[in-house]
PQR file of N, CA, C, O and H, with PARSE charges and radii, in Angstrom:
ATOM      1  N   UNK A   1       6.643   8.152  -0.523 -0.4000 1.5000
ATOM      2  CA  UNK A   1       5.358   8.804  -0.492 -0.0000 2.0000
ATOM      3  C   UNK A   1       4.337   7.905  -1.192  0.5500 1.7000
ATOM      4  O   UNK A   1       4.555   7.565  -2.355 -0.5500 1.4000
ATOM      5  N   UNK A   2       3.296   7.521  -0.587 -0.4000 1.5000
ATOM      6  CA  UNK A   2       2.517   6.876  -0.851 -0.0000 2.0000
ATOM      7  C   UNK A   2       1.202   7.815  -2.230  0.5500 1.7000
ATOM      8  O   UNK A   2       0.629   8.905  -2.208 -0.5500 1.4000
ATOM      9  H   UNK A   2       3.120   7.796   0.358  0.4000 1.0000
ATOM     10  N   UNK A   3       1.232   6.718  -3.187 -0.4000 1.5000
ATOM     11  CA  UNK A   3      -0.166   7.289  -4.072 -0.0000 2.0000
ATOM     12  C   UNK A   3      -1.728   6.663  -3.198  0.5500 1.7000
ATOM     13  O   UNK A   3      -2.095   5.502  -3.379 -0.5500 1.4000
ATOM     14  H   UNK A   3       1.697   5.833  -3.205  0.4000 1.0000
ATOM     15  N   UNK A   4      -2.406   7.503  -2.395 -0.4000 1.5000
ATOM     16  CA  UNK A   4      -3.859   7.519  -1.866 -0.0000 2.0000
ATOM     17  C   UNK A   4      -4.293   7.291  -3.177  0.5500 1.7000
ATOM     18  O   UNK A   4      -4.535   6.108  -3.418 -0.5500 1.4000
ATOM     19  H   UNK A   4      -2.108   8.446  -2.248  0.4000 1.0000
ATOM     20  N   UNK A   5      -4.503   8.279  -4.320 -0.4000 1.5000
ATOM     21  CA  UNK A   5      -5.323   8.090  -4.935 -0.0000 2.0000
ATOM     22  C   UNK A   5      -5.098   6.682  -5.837  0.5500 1.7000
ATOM     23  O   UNK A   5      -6.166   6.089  -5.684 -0.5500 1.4000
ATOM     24  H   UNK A   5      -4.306   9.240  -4.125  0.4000 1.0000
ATOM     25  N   UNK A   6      -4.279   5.894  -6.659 -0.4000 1.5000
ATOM     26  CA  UNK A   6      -4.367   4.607  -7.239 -0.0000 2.0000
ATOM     27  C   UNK A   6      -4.042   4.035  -6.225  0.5500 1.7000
ATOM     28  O   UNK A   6      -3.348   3.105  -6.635 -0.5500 1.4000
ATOM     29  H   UNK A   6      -3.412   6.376  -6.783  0.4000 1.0000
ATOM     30  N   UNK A   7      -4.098   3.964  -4.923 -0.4000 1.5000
ATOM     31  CA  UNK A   7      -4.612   2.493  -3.721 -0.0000 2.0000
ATOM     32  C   UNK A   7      -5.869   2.351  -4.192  0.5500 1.7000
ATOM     33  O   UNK A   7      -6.409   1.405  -4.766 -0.5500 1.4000
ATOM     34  H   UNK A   7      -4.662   4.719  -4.589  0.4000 1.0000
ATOM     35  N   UNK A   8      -6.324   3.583  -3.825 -0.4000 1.5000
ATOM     36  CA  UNK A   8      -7.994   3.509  -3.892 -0.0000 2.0000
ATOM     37  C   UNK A   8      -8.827   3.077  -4.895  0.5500 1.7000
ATOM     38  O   UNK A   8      -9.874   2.449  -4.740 -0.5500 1.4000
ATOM     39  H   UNK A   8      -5.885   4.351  -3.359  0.4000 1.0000
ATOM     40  N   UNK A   9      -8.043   3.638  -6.525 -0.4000 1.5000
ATOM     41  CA  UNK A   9      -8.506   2.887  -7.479 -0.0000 2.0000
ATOM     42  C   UNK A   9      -8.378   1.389  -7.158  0.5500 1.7000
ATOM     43  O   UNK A   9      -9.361   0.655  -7.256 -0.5500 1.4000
ATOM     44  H   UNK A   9      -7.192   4.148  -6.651  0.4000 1.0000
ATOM     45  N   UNK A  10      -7.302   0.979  -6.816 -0.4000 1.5000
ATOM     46  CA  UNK A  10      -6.954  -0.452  -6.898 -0.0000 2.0000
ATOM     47  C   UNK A  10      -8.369  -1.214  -5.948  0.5500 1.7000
ATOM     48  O   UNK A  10      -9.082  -2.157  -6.291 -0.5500 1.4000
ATOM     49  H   UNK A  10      -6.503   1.575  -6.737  0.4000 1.0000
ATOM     50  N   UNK A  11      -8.391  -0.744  -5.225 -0.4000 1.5000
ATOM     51  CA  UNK A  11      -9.579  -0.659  -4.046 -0.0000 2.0000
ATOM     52  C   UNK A  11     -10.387  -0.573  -4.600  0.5500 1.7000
ATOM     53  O   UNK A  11     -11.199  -1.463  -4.349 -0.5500 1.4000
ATOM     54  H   UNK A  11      -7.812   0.022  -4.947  0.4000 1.0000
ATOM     55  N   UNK A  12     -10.816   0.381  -5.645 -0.4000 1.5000
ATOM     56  CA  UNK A  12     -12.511   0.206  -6.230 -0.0000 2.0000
ATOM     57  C   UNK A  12     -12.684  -0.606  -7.251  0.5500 1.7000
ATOM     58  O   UNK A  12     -13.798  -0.976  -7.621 -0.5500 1.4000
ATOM     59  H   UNK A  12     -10.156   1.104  -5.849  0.4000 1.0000
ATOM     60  N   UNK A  13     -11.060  -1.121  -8.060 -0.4000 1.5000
ATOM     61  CA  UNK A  13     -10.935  -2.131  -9.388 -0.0000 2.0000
ATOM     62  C   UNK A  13     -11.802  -3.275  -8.621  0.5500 1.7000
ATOM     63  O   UNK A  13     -12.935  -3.602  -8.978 -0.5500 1.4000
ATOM     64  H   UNK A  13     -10.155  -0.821  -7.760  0.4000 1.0000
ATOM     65  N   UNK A  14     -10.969  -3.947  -7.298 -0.4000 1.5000
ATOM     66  CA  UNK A  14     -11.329  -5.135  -6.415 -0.0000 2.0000
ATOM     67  C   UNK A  14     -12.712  -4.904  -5.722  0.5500 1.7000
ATOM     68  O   UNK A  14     -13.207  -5.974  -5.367 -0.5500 1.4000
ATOM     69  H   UNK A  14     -10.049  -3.682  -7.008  0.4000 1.0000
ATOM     70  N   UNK A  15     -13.580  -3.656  -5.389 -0.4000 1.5000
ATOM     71  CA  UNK A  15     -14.512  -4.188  -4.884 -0.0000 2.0000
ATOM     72  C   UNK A  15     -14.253  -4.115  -3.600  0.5500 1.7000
ATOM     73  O   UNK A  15     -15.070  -4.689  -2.880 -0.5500 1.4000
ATOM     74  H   UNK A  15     -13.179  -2.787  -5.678  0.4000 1.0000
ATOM     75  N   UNK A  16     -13.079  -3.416  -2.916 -0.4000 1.5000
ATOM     76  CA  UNK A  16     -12.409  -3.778  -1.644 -0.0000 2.0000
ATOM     77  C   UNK A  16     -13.029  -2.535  -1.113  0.5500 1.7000
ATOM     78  O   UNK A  16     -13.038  -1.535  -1.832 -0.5500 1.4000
ATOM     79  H   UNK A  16     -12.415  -2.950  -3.500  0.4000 1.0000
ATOM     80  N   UNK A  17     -13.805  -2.488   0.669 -0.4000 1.5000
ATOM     81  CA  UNK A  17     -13.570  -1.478   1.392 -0.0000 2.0000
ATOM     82  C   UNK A  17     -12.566  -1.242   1.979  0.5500 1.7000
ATOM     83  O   UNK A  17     -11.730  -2.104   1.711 -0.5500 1.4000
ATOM     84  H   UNK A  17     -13.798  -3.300   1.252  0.4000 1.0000
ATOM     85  N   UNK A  18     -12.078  -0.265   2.882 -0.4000 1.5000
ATOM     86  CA  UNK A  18     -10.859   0.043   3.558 -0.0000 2.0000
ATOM     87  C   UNK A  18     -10.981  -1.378   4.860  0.5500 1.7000
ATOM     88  O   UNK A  18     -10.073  -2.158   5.147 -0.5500 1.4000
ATOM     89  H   UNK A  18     -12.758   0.436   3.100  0.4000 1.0000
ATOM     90  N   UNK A  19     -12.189  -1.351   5.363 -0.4000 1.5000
ATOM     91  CA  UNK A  19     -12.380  -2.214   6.207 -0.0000 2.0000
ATOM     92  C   UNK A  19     -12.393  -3.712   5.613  0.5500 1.7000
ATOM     93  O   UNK A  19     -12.308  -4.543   6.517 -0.5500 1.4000
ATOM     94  H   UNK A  19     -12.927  -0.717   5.129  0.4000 1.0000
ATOM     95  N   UNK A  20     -12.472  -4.224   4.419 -0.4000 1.5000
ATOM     96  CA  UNK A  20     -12.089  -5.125   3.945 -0.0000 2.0000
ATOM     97  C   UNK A  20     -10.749  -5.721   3.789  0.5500 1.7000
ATOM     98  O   UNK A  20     -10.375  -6.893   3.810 -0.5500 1.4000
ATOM     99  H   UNK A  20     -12.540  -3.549   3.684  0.4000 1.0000
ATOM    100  N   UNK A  21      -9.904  -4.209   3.569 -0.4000 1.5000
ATOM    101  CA  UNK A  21      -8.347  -4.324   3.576 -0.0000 2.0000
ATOM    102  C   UNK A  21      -7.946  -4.629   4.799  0.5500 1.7000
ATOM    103  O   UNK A  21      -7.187  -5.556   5.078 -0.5500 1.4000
ATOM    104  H   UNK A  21     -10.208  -3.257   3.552  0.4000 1.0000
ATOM    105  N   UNK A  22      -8.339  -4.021   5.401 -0.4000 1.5000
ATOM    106  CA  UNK A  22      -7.907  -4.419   7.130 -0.0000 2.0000
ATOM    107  C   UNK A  22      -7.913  -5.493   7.596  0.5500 1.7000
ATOM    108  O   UNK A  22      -6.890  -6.085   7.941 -0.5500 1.4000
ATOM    109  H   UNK A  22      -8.955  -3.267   5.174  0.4000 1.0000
ATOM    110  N   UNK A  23      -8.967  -5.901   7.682 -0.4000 1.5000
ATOM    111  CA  UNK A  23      -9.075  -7.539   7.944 -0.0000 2.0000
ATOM    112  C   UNK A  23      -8.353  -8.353   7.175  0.5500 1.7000
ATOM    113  O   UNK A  23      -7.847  -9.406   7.564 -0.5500 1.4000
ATOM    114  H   UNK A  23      -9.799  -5.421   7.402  0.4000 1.0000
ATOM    115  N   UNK A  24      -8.268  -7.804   5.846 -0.4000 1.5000
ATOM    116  CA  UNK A  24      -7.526  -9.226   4.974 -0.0000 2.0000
ATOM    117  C   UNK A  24      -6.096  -8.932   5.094  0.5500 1.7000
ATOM    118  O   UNK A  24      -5.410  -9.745   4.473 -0.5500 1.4000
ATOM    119  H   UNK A  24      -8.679  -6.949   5.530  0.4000 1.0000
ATOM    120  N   UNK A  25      -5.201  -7.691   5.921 -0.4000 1.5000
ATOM    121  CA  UNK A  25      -4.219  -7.311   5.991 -0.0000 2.0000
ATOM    122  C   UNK A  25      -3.793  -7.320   7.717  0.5500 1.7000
ATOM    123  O   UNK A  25      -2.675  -7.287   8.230 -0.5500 1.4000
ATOM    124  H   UNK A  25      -5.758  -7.031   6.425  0.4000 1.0000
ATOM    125  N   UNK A  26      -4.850  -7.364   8.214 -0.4000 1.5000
ATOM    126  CA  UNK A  26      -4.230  -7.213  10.249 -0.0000 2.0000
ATOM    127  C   UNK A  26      -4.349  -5.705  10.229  0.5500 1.7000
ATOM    128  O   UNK A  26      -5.140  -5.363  11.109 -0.5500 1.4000
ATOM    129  H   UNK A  26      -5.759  -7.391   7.798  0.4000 1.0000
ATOM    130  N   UNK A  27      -3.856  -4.659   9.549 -0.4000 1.5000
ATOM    131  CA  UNK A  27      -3.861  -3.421   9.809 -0.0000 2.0000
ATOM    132  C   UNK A  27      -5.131  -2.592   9.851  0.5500 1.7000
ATOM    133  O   UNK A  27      -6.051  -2.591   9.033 -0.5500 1.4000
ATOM    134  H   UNK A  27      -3.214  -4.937   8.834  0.4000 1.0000
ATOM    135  N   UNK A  28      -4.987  -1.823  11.064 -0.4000 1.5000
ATOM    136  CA  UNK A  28      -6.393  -1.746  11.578 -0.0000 2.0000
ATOM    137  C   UNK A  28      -6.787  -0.455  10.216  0.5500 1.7000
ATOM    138  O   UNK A  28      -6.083   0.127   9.390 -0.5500 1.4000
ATOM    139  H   UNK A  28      -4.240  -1.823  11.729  0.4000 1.0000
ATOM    140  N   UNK A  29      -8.160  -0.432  10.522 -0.4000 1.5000
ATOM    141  CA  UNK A  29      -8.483   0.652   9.451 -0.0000 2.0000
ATOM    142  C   UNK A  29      -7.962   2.547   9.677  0.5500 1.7000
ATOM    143  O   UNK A  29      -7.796   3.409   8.814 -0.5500 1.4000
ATOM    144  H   UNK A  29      -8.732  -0.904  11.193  0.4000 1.0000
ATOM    145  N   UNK A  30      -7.845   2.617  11.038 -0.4000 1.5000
ATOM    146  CA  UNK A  30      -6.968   4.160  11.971 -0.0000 2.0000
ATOM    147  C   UNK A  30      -5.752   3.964  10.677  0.5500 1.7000
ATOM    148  O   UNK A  30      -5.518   4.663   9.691 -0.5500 1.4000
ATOM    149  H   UNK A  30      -7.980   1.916  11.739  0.4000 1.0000
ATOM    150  N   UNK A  31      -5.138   2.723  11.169 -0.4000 1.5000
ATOM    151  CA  UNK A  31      -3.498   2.844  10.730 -0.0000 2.0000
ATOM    152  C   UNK A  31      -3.273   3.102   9.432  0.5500 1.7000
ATOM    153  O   UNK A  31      -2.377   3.855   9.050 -0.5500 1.4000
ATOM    154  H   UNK A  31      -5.328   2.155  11.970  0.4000 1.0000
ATOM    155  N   UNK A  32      -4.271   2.340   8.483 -0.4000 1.5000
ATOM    156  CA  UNK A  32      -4.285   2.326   6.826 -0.0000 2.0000
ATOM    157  C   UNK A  32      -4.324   4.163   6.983  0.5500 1.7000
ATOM    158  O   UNK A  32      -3.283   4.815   7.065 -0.5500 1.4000
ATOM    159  H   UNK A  32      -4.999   1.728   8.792  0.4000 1.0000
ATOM    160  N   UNK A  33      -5.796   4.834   7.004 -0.4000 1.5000
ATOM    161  CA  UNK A  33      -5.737   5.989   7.178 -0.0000 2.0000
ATOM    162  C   UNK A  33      -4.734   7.023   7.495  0.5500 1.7000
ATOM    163  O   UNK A  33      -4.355   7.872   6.688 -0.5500 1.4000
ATOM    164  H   UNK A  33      -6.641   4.304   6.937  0.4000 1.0000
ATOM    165  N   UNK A  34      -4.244   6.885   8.950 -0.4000 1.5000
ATOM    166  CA  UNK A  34      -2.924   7.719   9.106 -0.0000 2.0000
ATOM    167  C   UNK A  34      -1.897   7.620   8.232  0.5500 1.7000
ATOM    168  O   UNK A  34      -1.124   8.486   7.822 -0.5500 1.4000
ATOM    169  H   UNK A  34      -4.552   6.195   9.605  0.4000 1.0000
ATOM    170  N   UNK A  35      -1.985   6.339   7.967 -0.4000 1.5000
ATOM    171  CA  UNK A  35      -0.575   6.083   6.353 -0.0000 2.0000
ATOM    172  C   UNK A  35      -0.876   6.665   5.130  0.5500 1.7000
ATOM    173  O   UNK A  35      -0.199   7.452   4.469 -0.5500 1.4000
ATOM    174  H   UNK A  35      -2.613   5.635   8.300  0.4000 1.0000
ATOM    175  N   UNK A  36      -2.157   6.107   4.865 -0.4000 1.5000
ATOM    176  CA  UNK A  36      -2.356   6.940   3.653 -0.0000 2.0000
ATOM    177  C   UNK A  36      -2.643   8.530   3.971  0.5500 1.7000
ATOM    178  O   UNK A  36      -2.825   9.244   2.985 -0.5500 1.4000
ATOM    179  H   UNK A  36      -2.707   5.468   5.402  0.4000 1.0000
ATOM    180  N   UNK A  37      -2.675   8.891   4.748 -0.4000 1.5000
ATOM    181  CA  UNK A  37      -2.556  10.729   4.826 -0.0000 2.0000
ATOM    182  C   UNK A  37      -1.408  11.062   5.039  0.5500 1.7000
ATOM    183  O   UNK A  37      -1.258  12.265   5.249 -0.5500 1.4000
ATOM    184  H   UNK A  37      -2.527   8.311   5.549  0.4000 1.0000
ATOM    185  N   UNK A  38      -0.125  10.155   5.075 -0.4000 1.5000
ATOM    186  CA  UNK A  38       0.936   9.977   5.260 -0.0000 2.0000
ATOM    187  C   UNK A  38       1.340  10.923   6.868  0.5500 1.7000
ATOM    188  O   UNK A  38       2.135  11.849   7.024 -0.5500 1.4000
ATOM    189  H   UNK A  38      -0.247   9.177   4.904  0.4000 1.0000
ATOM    190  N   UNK A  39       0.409  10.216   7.904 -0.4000 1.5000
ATOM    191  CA  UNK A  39       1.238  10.884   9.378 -0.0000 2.0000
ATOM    192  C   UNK A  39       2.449   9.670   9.578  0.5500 1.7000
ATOM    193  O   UNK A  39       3.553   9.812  10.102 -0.5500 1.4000
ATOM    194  H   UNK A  39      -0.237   9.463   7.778  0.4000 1.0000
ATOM    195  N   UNK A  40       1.861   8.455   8.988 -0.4000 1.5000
ATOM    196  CA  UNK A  40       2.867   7.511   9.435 -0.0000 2.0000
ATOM    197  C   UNK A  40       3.185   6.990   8.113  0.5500 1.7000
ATOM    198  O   UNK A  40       2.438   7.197   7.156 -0.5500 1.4000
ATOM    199  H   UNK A  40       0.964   8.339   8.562  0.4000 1.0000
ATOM    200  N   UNK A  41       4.522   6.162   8.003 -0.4000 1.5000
ATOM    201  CA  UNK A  41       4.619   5.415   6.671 -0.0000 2.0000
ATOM    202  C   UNK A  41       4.337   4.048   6.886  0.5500 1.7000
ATOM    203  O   UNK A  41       4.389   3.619   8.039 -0.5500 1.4000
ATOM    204  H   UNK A  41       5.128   5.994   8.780  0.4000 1.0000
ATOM    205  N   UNK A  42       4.015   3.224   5.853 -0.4000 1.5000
ATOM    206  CA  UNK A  42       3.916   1.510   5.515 -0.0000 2.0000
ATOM    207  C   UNK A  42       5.258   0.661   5.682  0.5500 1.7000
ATOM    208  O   UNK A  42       6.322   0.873   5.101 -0.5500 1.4000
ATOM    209  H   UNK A  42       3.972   3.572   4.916  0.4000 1.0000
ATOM    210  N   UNK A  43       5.069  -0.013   6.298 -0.4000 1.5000
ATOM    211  CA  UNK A  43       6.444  -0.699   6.847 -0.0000 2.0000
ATOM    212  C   UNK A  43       6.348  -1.692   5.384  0.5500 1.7000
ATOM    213  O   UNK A  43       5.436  -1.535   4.572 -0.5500 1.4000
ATOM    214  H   UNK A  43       4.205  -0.186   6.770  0.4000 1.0000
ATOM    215  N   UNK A  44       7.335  -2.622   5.229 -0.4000 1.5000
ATOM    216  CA  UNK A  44       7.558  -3.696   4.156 -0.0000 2.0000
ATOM    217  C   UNK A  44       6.319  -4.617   4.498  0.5500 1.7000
ATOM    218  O   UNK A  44       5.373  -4.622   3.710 -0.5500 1.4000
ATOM    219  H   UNK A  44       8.075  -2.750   5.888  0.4000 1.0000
ATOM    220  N   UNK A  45       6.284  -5.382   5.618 -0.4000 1.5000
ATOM    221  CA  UNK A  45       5.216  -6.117   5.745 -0.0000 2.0000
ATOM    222  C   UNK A  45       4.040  -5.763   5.401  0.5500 1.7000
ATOM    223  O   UNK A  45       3.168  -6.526   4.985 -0.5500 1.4000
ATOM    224  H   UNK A  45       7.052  -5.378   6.258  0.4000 1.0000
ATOM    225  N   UNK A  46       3.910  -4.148   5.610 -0.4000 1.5000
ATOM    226  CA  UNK A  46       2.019  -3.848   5.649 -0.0000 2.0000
ATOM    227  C   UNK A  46       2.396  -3.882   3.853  0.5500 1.7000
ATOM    228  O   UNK A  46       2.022  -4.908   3.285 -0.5500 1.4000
ATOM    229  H   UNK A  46       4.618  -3.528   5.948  0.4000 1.0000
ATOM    230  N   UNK A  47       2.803  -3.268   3.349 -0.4000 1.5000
ATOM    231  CA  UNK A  47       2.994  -3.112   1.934 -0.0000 2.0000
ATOM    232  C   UNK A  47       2.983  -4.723   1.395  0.5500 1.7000
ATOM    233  O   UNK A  47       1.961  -4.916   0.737 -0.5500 1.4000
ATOM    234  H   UNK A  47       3.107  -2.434   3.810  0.4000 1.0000
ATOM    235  N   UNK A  48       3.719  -5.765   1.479 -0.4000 1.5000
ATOM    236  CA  UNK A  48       3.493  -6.945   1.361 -0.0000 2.0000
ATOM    237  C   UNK A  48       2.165  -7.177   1.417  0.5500 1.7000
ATOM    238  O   UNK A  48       1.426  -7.219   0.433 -0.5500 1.4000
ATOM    239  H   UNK A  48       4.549  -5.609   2.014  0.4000 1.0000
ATOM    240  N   UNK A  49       1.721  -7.385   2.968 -0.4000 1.5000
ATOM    241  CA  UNK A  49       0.057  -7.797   3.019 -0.0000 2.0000
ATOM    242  C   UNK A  49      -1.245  -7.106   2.096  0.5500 1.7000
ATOM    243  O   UNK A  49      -2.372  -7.490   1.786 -0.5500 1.4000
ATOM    244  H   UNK A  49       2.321  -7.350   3.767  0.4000 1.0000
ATOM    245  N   UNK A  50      -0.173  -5.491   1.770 -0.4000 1.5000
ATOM    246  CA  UNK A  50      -1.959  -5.051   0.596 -0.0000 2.0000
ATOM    247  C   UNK A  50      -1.488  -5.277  -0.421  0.5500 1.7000
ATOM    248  O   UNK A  50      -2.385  -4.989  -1.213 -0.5500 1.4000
ATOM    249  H   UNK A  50       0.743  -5.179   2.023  0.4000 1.0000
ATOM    250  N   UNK A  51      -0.225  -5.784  -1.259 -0.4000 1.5000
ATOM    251  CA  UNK A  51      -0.066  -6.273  -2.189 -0.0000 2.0000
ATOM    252  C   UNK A  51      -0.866  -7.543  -2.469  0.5500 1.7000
ATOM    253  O   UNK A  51      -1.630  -7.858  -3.381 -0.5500 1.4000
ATOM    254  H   UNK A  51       0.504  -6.018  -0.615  0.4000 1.0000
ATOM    255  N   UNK A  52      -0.391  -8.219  -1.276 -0.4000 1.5000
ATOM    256  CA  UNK A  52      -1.464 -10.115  -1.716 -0.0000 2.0000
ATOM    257  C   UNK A  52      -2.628  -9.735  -1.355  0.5500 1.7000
ATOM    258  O   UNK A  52      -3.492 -10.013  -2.187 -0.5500 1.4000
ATOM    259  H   UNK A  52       0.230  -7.963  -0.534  0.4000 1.0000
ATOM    260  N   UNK A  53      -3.037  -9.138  -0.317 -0.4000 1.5000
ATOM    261  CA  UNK A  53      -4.871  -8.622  -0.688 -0.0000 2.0000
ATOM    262  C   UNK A  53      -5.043  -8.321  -1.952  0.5500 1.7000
ATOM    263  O   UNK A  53      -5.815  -8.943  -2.681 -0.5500 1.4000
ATOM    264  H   UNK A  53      -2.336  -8.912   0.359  0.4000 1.0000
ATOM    265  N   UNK A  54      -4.347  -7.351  -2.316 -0.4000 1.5000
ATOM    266  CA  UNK A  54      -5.556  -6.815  -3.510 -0.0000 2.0000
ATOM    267  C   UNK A  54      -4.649  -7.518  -4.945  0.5500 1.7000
ATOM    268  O   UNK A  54      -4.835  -6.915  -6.003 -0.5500 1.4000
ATOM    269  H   UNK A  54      -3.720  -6.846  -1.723  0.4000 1.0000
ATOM    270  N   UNK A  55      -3.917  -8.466  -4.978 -0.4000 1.5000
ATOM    271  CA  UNK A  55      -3.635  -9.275  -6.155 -0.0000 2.0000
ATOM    272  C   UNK A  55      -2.810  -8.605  -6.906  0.5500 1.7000
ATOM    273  O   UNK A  55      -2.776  -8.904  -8.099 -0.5500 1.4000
ATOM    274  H   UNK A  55      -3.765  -8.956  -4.119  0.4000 1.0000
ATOM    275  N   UNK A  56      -1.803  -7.369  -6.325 -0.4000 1.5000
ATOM    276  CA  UNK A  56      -0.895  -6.085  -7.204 -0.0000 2.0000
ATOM    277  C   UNK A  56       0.232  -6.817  -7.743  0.5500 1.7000
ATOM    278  O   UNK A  56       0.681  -7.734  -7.055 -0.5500 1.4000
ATOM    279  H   UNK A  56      -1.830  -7.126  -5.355  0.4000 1.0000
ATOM    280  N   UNK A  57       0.923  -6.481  -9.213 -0.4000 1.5000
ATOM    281  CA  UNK A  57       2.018  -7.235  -9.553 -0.0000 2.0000
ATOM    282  C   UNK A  57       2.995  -6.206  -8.686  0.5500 1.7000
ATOM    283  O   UNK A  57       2.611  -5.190  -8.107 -0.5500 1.4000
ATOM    284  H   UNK A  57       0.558  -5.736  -9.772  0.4000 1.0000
ATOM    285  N   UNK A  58       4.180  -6.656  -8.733 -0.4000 1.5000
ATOM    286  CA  UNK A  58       5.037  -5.641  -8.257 -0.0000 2.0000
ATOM    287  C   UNK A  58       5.554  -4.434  -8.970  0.5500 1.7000
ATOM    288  O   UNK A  58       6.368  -3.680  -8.437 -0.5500 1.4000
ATOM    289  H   UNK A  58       4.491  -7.482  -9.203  0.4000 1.0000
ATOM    290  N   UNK A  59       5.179  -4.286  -9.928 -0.4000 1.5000
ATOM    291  CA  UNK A  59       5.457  -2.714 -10.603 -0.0000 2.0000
ATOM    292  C   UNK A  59       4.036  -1.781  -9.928  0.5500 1.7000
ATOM    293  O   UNK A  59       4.072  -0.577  -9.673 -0.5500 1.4000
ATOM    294  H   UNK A  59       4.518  -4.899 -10.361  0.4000 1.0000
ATOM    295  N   UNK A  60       2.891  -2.650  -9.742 -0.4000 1.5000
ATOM    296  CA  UNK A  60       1.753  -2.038  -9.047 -0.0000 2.0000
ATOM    297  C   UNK A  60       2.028  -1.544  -7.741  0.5500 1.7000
ATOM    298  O   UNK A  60       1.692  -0.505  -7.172 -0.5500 1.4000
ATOM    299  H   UNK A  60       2.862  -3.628  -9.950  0.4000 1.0000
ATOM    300  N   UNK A  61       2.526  -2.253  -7.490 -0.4000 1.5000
ATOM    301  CA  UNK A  61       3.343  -1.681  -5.599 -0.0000 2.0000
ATOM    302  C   UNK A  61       3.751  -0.964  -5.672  0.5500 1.7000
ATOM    303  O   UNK A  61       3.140   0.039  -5.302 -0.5500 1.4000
ATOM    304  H   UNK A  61       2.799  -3.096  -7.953  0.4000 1.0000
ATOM    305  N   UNK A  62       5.196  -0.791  -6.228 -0.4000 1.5000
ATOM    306  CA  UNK A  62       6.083   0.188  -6.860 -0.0000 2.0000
ATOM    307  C   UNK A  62       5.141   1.492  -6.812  0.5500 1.7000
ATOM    308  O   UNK A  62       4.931   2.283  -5.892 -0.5500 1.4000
ATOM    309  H   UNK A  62       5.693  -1.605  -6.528  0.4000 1.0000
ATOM    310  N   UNK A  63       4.631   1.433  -8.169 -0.4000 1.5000
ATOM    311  CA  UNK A  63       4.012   2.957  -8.364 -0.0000 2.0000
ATOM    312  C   UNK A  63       3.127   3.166  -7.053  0.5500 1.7000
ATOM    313  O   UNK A  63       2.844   4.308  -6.690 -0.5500 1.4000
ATOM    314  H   UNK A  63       4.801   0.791  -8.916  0.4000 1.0000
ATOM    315  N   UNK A  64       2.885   2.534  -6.658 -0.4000 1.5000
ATOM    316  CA  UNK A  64       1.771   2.679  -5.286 -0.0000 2.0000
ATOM    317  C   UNK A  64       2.439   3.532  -3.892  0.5500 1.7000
ATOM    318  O   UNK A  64       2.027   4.449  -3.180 -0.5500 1.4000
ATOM    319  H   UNK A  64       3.114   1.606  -6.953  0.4000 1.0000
ATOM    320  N   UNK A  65       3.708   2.680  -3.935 -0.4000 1.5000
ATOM    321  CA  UNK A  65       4.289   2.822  -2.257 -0.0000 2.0000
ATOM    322  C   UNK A  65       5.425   3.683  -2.598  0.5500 1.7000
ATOM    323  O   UNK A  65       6.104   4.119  -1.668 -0.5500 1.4000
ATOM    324  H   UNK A  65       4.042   1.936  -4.513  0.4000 1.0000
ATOM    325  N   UNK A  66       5.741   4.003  -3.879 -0.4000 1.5000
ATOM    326  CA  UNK A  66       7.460   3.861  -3.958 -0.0000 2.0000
ATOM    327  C   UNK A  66       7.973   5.050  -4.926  0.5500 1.7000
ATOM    328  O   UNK A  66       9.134   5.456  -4.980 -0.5500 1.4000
ATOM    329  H   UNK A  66       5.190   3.649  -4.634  0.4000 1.0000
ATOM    330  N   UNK A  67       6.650   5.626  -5.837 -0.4000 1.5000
ATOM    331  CA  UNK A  67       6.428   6.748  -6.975 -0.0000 2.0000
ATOM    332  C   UNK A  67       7.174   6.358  -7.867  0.5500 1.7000
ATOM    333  O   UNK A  67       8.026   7.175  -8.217 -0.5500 1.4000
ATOM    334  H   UNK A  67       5.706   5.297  -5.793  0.4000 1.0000
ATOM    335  N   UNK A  68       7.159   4.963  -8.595 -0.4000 1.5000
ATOM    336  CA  UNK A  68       8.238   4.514  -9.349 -0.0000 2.0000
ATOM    337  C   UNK A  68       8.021   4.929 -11.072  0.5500 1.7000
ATOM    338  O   UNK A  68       8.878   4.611 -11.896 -0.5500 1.4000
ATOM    339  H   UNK A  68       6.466   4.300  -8.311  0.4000 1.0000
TER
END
């Protein structure tokens, strides 16, 4: 289960729009959305790609993607 709300912080720490993520990730801005409302889940790769977008250590992922 994904945390929406600290993506988003992480997202407003960086300065990042959703449409910023997208582009710097391939994943369109629909897909981020449906994931984060959780209709669909984040595969490893998409989780990879918003990790190196937004500069997350991996305990940041963790709590992000993973409720660690």
């Amino acid at each position: 289960m994904t945390d929406k709300a600290l993506l988003k912080s992480f997202l407003a720490l960086k300065s990042m729009t959703m449409q910023e993520l997208s582009d710097k990730t391939g994943i369109s801005v629909s897909s981020l959305n449906y994931k984060l409302n959780e209709a669909r889940e984040f595969r490893q790769s998409e989780i990879k790609a918003i990790q190196d977008a937004l500069g997350l250590t991996n305990d940041e992922r963790d709590r992000i993607f993973f409720k660690v």
